[in-house]
N, C-alpha and C positions, 0 to 999 in steps of 0.2 A: 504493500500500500504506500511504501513513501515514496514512490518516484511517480507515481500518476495516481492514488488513492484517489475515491471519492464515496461520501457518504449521501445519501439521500435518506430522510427522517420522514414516512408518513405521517404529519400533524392533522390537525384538521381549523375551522375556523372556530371549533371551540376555545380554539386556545386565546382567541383575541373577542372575542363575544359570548356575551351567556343566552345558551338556548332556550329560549322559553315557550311551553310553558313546563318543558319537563325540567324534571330535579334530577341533574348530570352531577353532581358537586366534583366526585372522584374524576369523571373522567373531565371536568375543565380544569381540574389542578394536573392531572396526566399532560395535557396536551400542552398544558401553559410550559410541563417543566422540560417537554421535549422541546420545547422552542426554544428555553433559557441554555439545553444543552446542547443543541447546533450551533448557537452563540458562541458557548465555551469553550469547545471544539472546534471552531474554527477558527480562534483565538490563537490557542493554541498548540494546532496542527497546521497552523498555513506556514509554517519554519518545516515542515516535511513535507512540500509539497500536496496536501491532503486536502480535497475541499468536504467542506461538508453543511450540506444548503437541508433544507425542507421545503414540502409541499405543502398547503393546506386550500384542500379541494372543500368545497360547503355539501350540502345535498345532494345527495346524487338518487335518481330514481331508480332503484332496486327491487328483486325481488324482495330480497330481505328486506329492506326499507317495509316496503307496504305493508309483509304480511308482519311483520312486529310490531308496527308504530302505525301505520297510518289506515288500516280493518280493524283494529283493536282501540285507536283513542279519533276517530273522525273529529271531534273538538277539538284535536291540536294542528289539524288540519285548517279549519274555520278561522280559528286562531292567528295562524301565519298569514291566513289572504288577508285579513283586516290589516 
C-alpha cells in the first residue's frame, strides 16, 4: 500500500445530517466517526503515499430499503415529501 495505496471508506450522509424521523443514534455516531477517520488517515498516510477519501451516497432505492423501512413505516415516507 505505500507506493500507490488507496482507501475508500463507505460513509453515508448520516454522518453530516440526522435522519429523521427515525432514531439512528448509533449509527450517526458510526458514520460521523468514519469521517473523522478518513480525516486522520489521510493526515497521516499522505507521507506514504496513501490516499484515503470517503463516499457518502444519501438514499438509494433498494430492495432492502423498501421492504424494511419504507412497507413497514409508510409515515416516514409522508414525512420526507413534506
Amino acid at each position: 500500500m505505500i507506493e500507490e495505496g488507496v482507501i475508500i471508506n463507505i460513509c453515508s450522509q448520516a454522518a453530516f445530517m440526522i435522519t429523521r424521523p427515525q432514531h439512528e443514534l448509533a449509527y450517526h455516531a458510526a458514520k460521523g466517526g468514519l469521517i473523522m477517520l478518513t480525516k486522520a488517515l489521510t493526515a497521516e498516510w499522505t507521507k506514504y503515499n496513501i490516499r484515503v477519501n470517503a463516499i457518502a451516497p444519501e438514499y438509494m432505492h433498494t430492495e432492502k430499503l423498501h421492504k424494511s423501512l419504507i412497507e413497514k413505516n409508510p409515515e416516514i415516507v409522508e414525512f420526507w415529501k413534506k
